[in-house]
C-alpha positions, 0 to 999 in steps of 0.5 A: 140099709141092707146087712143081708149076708150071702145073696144070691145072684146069677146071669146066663149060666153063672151063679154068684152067693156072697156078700160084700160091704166096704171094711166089713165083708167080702167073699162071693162063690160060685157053688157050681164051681166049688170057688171063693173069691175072698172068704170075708169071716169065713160064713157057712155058705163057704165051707164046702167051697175047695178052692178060694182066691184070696185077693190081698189080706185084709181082714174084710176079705181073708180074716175066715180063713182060720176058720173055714180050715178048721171047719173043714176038718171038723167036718172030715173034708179035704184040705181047702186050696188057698190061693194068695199074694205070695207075700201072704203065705208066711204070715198066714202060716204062721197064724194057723200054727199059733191056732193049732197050739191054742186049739190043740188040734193039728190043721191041714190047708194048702195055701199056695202062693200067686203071681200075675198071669198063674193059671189054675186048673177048675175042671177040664173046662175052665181054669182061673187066671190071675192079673195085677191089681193096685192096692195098698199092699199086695193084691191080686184079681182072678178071672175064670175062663172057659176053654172049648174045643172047636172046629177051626174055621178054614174046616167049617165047610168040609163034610163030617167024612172029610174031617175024620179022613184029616183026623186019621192023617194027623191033621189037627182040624180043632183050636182051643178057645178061650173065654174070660166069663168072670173076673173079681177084683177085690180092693183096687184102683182103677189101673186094674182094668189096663193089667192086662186086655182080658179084664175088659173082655170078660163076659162079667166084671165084678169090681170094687167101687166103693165110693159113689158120690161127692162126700169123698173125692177121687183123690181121697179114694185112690189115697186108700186105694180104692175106687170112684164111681166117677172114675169107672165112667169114663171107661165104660165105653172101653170095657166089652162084658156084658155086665159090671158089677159093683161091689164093696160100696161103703156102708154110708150108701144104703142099696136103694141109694146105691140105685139112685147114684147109678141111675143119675150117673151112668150114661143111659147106653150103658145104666142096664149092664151096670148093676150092684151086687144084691148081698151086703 
């Protein structure tokens, strides 16, 4: 079995490098974006990280963030930004205070609470958005969008003097688009995918699975809030991205198994834009 910590993976313009392996670790970045979603221990790869989206506190995908605020000031960076349940904030305060006494050392973070439907700015292109998943306790996915300016289409014949003679009149001649790129689930049952109509319209789904075959049930898996691999099935039909990618697959399932339960459940259509995240 794979124990890789922080692989690379990438489609289109989008670079993923993490790792993620069912009650024992997740946290996948995207460096170019300066972005976690979920910190795992809190390994190298993320300390230069600003901004982390901590899906639930389980320690599996939150217990590094002690650890990554201390390397930070270690390090004279600027206070990472965490953002989180709001249910999480108090504890976690707490906790950072308790190290502050133990270490002797003052911390500086920002831990800012979320609700369904928040917007975070990246950079002046992109901005994360946050819907409801179902856990055992209080969790949270994240979807990066993309927005871009472009030329509203009743404008797309005019020529370029007649649009600046619009512009200088005041006429609006552009609309804001905005794109779903990339949404993370961290633990979660399938009713994520309804939360809200974006989910399914992201150009890459990266969501839970983490059972795959017959040695646990649906029912076991949804009593841990969790999912099955035969649950994602009946929706792939219904979801639009151009890739679903697994990730938090138990540590039973070794990759080369993980590829062999894909391969001999996934309808053909759909077998190529499903894929396991390569870091375990």
């Amino acid at each position: 079995m794979s124990l890789r910590v922080g692989e690379a993976w990438q489609y289109g313009d989008y670079k993923f490098f993490g790792t993620s392996l069912a009650g024992v670790r997740t946290a996948i970045a995207m460096p170019e974006f300066s972005l976690s979603f979920d910190v795992a221990q809190g390994f190298p790869y993320l300390f230069n990280m600003t901004k982390f989206f901590i899906s639930h506190g389980h320690l599996d995908h939150a217990a590094g963030i002690p650890y990554i605020i201390s390397q930070k000031m270690m390090t004279s960076q600027k206070a990472g930004e965490f953002y989180m349940p709001h249910s999480l904030v108090p504890p976690l305060t707490e906790i950072m205070g308790l190290w502050s006494k133990i270490e002797g050392f003052p911390y500086n973070f920002k831990f800012v609470g979320v609700k369904a439907d928040d917007e975070i700015q990246i950079n002046n292109h992109h901005y994360i958005k946050v819907f409801p998943t179902t856990h055992r306790i209080e969790s949270f996915g994240y979807t990066l969008f993309e927005s871009k300016k472009k030329l509203k289409r009743e404008y797309l014949n005019l020529q370029k003097d007649q649009i600046v003679e619009m512009r200088k009149k005041g006429i609006e001649v552009n609309e804001v688009i905005h794109t779903p790129m990339v949404s993370f689930t961290g633990d979660t049952q399938i009713e994520f995918l309804e939360s809200r109509p974006w989910v399914k319209q992201s150009k890459i789904l990266i969501m839970e699975a983490t059972y795959l075959d017959s040695q646990r049930s649906v029912a076991r898996a949804r009593e841990w809030g969790h999912i099955h691999l035969d649950e994602l099935i009946p929706h792939l039909d219904s979801i639009e991205s151009e890739r679903i990618v697994l990730i938090h697959a138990s540590s039973r399932y070794g990759v080369t198994e993980i590829n062999k339960h894909l391969d001999e459940k996934i309808p053909k259509a759909h077998r190529e834009r499903v894929v396991c995240f390569p870091g375990r």
